[in-house]
KOLDREN-953332 format. One line per 3 residues: their letters; for each residue x, y, z of N, C-alpha, C. Coordinates in steps of 0.05 Angstrom, whole numbers, plus 5000, padded with zeros to 4 digits. Atoms other than C-alpha are relative to their C-alpha. Last residue first. Layout:
! KOLDREN-953332
A) X/Y/Z/X/Y/Z/X/Y/Z; ...
***
This chain:
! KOLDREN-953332
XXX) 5004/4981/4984/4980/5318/5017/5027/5008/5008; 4981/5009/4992/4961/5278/4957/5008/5028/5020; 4985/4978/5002/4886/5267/4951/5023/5006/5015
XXX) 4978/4994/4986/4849/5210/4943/5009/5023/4995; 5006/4986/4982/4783/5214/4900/5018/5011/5028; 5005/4978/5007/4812/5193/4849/4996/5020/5003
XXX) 4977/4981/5002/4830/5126/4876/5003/5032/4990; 4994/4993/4969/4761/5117/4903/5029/5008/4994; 5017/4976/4992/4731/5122/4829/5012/5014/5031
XXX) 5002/4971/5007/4784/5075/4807/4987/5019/5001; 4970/4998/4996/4775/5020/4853/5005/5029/4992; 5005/4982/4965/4697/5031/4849/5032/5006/5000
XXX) 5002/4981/5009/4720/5017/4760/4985/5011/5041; 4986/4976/5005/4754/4963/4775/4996/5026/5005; 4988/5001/4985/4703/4923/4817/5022/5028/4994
XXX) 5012/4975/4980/4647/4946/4768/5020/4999/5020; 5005/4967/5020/4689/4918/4707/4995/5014/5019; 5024/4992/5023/4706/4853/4745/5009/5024/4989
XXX) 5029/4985/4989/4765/4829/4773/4987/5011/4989; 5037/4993/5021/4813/4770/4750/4991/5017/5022; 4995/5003/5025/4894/4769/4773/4963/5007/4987
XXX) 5023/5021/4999/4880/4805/4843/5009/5001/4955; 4999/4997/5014/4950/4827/4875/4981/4980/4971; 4981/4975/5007/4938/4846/4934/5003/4999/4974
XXX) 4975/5002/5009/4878/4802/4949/5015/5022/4995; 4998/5028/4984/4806/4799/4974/5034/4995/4988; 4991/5031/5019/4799/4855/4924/5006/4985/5005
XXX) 5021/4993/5022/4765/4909/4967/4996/4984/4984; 5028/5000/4991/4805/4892/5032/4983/5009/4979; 5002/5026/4992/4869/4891/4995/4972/4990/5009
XXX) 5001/5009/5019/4851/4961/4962/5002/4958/5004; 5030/4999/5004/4838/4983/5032/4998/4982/4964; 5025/5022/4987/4904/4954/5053/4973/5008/4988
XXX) 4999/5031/5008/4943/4984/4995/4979/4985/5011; 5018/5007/5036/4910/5054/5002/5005/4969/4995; 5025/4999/4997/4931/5047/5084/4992/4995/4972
XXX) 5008/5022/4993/5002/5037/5055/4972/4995/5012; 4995/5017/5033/5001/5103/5012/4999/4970/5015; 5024/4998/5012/4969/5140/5074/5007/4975/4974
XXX) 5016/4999/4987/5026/5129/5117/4975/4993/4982; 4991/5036/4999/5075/5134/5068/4981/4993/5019; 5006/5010/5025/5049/5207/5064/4996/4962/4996
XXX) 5031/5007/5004/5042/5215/5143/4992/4991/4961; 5002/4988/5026/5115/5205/5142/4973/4994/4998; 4988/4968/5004/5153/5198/5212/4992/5005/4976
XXX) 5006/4989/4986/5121/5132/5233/5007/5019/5000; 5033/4998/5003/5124/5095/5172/4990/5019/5029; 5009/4992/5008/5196/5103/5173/4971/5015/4997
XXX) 4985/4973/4985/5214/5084/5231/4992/5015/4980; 5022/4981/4976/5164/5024/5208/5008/5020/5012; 5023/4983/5019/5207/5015/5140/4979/5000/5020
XXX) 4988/4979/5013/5282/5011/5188/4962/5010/4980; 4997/4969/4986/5249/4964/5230/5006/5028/4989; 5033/4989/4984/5222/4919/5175/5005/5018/5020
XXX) 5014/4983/5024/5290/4927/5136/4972/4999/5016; 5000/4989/5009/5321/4890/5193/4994/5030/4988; 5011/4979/4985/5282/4846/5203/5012/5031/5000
XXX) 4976/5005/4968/5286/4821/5146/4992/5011/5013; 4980/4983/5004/5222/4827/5095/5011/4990/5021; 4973/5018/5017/5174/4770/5071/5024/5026/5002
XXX) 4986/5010/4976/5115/4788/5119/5019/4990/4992; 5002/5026/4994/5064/4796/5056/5026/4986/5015; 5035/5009/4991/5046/4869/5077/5008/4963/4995
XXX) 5002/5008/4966/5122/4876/5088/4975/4993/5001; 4989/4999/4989/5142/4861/5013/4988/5000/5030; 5013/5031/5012/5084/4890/4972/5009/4977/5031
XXX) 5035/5010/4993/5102/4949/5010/4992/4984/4997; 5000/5013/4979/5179/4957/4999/4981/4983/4997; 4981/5029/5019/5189/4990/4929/4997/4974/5019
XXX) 5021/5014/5028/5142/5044/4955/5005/4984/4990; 5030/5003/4988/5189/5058/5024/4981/4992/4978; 5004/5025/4988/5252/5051/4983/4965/5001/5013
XXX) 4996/5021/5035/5222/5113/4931/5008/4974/5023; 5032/5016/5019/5196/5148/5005/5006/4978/4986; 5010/4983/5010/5265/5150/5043/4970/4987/4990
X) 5016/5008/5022/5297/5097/5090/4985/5025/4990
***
C-alpha cells in the first residue's frame, strides 16, 4: 500500500468498514510511514474536536480552532 491508497482509506478503517485484508495491508503500512502516521492522528484529533468525522453543522469558532490547528501542522 502507498500514501494516495493510504488517504483514500481512512474514513474507511476509522469507521471499522474495511476487509481484513486491506486492514492488514493499511497497518503495515501505518507502521513504516511516520507521515501516514501523523495524517491519521490529524483525523482522530479532528474527531475528538467535532464529536464526529464527518460533522454536518459546526460553528464559526469550532471551524475557525480547526483551522488555526491545521496550520499550525507541519509536513515532515
Amino acid at each position: 500500500m502507498d500514501c494516495v491508497d493510504f488517504v483514500e482509506l481512512v474514513t474507511d478503517f476509522l469507521d471499522g468498514a474495511m476487509p481484513q485484508e486491506q486492514e492488514r495491508r493499511f497497518v503495515e503500512h501505518l507502521a513504516e510511514c511516520s507521515g501516514c502516521e501523523r495524517y491519521l492522528d490529524q483525523y482522530r484529533q479532528t474527531i475528538a474536536t467535532t464529536g464526529e468525522l464527518t460533522p454536518d453543522h459546526i460553528s464559526d469558532d469550532a471551524r475557525q480552532h480547526l483551522l488555526a490547528a491545521f496550520k499550525g501542522w507541519q509536513r515532515q
